[in-house]
Backbone as a chain_set.jsonl record, in Angstrom:
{"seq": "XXXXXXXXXXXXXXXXXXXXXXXXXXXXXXXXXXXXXXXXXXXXXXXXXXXXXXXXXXXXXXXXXXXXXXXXXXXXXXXXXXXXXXXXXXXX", "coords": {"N": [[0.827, -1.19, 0.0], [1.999, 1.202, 0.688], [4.058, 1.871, -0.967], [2.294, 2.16, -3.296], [0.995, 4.302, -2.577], [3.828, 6.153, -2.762], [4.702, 6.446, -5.399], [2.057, 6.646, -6.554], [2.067, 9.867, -5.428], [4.798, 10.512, -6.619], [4.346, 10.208, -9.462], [1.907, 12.644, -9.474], [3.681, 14.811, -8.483], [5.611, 14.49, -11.009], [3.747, 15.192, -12.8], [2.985, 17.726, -12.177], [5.712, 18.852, -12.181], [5.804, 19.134, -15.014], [3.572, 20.538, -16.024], [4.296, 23.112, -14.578], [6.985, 23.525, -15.628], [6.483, 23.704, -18.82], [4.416, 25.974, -18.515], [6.171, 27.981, -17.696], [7.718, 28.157, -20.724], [6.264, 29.137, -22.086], [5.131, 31.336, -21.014], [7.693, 32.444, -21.744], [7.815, 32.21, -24.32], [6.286, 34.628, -24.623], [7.715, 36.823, -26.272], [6.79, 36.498, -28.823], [4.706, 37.358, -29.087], [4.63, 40.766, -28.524], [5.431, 41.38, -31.399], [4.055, 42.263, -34.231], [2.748, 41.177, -36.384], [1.892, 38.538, -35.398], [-1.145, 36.869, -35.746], [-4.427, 37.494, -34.04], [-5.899, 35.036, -33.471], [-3.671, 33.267, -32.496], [-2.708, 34.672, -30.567], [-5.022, 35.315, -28.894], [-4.929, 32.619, -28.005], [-3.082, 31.797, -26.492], [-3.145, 33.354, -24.445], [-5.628, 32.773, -23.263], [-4.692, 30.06, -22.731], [-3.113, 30.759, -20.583], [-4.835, 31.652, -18.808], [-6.292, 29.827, -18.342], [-4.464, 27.524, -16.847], [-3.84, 29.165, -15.045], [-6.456, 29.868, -13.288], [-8.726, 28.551, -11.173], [-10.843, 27.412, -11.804], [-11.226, 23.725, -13.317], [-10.766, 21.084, -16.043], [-10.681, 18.528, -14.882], [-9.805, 17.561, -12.036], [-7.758, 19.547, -9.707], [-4.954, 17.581, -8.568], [-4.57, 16.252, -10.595], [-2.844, 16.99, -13.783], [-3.433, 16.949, -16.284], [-5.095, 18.076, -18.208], [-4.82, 21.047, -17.485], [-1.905, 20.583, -18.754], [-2.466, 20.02, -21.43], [-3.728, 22.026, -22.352], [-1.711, 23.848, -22.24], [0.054, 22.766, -24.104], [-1.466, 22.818, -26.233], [-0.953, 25.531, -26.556], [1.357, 26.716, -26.92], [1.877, 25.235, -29.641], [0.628, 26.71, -31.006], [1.323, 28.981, -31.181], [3.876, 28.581, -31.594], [3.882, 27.653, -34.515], [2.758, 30.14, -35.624], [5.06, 31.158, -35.78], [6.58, 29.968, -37.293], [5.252, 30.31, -39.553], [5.457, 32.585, -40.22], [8.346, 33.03, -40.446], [9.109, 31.966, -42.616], [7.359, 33.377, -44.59], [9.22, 35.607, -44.534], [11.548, 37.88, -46.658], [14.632, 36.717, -47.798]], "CA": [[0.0, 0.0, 0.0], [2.545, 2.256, 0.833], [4.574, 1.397, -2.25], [1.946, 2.625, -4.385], [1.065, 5.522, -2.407], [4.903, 6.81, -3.282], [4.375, 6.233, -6.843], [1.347, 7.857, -6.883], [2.638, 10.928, -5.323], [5.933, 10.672, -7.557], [3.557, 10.29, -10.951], [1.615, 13.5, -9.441], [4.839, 15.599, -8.751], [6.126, 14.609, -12.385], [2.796, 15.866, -13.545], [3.472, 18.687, -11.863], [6.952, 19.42, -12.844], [5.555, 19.121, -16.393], [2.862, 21.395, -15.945], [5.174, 24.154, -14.402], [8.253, 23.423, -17.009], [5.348, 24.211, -20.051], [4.056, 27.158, -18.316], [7.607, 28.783, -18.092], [7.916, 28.129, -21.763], [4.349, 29.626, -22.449], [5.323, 32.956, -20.588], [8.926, 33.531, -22.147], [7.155, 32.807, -25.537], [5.334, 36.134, -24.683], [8.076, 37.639, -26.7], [6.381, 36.487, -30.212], [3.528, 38.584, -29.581], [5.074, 41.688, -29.284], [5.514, 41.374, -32.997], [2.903, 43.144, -34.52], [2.775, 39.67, -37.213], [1.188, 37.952, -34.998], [-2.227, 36.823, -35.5], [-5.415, 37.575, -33.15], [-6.15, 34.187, -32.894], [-2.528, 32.716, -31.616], [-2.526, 35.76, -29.304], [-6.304, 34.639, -28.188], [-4.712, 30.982, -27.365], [-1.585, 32.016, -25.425], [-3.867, 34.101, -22.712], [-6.599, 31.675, -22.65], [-4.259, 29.235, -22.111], [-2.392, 31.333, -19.213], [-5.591, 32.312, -18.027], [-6.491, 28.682, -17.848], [-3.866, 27.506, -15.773], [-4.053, 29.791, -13.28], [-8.082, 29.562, -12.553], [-8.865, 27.541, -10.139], [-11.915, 26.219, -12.657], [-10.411, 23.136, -13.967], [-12.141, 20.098, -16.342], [-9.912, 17.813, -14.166], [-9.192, 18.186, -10.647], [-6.178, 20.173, -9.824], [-3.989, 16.871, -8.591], [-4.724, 16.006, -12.122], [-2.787, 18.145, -14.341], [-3.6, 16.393, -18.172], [-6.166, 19.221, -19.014], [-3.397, 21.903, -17.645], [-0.86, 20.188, -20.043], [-2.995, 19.657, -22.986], [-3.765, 23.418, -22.94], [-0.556, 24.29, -22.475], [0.816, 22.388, -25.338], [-1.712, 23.576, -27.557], [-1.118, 27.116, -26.819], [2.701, 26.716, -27.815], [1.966, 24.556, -30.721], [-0.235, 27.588, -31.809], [2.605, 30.02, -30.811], [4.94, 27.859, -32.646], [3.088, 27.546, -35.835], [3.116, 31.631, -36.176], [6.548, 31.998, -36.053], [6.923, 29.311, -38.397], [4.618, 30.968, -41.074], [6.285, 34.067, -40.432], [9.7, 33.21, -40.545], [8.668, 31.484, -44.025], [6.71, 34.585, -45.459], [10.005, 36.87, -44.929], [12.064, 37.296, -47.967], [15.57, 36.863, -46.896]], "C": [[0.872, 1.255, 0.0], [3.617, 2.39, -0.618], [3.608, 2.647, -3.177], [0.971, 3.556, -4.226], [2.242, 6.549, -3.203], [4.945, 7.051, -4.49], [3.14, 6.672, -6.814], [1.863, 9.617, -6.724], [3.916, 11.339, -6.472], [5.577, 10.542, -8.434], [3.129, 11.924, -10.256], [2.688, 14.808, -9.425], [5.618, 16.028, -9.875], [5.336, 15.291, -13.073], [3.028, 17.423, -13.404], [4.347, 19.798, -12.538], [6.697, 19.782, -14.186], [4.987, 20.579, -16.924], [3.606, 22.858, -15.799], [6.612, 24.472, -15.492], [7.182, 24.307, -18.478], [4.593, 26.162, -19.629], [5.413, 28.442, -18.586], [7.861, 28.998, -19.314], [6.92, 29.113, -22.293], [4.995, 31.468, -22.367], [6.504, 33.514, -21.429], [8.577, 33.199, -23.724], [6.482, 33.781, -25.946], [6.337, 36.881, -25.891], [7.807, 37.95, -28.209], [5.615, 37.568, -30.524], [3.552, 39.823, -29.481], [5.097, 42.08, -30.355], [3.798, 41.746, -33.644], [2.219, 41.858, -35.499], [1.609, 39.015, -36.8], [-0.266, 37.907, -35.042], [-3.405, 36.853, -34.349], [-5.387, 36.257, -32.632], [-5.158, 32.925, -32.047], [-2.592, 33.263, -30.602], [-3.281, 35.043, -28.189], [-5.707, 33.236, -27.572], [-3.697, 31.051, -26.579], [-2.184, 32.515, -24.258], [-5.01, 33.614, -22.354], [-5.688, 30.906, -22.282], [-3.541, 29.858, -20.666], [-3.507, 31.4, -18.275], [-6.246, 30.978, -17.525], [-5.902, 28.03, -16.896], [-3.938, 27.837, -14.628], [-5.392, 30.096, -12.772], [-8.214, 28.81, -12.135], [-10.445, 26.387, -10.947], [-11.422, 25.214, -13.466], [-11.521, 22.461, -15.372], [-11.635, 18.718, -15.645], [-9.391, 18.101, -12.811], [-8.192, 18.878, -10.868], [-4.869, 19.22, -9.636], [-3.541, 16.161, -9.941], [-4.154, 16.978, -13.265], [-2.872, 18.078, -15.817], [-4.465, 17.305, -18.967], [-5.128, 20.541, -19.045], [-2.375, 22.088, -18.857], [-1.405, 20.389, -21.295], [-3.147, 21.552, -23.314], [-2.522, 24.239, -23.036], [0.092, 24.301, -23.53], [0.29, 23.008, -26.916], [-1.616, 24.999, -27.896], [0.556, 27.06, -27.483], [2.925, 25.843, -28.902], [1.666, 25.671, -31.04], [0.991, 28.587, -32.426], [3.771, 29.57, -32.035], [4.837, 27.744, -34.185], [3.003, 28.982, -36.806], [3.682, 31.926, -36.709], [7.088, 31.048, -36.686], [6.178, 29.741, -39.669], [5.259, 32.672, -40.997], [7.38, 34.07, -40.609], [9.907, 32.561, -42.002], [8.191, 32.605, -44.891], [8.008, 35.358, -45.574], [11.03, 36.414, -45.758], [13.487, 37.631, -46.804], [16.629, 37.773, -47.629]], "O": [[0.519, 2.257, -0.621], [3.62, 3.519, -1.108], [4.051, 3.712, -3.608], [0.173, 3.844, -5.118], [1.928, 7.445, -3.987], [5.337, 8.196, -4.714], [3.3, 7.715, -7.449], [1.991, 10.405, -7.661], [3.895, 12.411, -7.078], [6.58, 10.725, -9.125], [4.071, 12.69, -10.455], [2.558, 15.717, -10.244], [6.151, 17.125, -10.046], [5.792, 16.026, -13.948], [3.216, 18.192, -14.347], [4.123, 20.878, -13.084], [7.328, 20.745, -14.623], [5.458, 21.399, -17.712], [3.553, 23.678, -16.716], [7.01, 25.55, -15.934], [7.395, 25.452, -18.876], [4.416, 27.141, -20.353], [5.503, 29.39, -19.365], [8.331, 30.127, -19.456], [7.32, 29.91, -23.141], [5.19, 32.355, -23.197], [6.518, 34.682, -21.818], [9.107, 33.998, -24.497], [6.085, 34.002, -27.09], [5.666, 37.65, -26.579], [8.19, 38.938, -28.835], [5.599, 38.362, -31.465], [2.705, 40.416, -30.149], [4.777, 43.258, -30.508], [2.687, 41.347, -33.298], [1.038, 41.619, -35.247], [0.58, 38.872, -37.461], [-0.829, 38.818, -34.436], [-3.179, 35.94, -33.554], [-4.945, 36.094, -31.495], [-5.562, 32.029, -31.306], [-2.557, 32.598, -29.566], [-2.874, 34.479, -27.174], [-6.211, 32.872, -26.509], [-3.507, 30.057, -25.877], [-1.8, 32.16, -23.143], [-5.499, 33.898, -21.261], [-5.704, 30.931, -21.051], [-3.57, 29.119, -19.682], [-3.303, 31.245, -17.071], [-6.724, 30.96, -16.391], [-6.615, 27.802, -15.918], [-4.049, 27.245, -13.555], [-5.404, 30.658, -11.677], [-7.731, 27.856, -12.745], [-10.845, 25.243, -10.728], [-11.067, 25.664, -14.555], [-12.595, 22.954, -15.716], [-12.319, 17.736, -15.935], [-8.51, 18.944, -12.644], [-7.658, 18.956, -11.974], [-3.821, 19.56, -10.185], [-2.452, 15.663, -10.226], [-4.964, 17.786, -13.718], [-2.458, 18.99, -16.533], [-4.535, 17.285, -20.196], [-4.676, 21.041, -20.075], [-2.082, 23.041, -19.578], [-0.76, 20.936, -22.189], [-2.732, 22.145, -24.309], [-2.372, 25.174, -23.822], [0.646, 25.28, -24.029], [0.831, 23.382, -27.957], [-1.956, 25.586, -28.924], [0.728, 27.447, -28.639], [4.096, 25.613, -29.202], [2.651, 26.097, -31.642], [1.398, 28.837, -33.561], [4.264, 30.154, -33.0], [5.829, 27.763, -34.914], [3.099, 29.094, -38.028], [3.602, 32.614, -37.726], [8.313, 31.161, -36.741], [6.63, 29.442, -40.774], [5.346, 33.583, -41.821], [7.804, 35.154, -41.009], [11.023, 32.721, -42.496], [8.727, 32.706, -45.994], [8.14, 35.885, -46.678], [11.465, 35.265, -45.837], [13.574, 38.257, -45.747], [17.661, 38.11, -47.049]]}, "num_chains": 1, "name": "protein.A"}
């Protein structure tokens, strides 16, 4: 029992770590949108997703952080996707 207490806790902590590692990424990607380039609707998914995170309204508990993550990831896929059609559009 206690076994797989520890291992629960040490899966939730990793979740964790995950969650917080992605967010860090999220925030110092703020520097895309500066760029005037940037589309409304990447913008729109970078501060929903921030704004998601940090509300306490989840669709998953909070020890649960797979809804956290998933929005996370899709806000820096989005992010990512920008500044790959933009760094493609400029002539060099």
């Amino acid at each position: 029992m206690t076994v797989g207490l520890v291992l629960a806790v040490l899966a939730l902590l990793a979740a964790a770590l995950v969650a917080v590692v992605l967010t860090v990424r999220l925030v110092r990607a703020r520097k895309i949108l500066r760029d005037a380039g940037v589309p409304l609707t990447h913008k729109a998914a970078y501060w929903g997703a921030l704004v998601y995170v940090i509300s306490p309204v989840d669709l998953l508990p909070d020890p649960v952080y797979l809804d956290d993550i998933g929005v996370l990831l899709l806000a820096l896929r989005s992010l990512q996707a920008a500044a790959a059609s933009r760094g493609s559009a400029r002539p060099d």
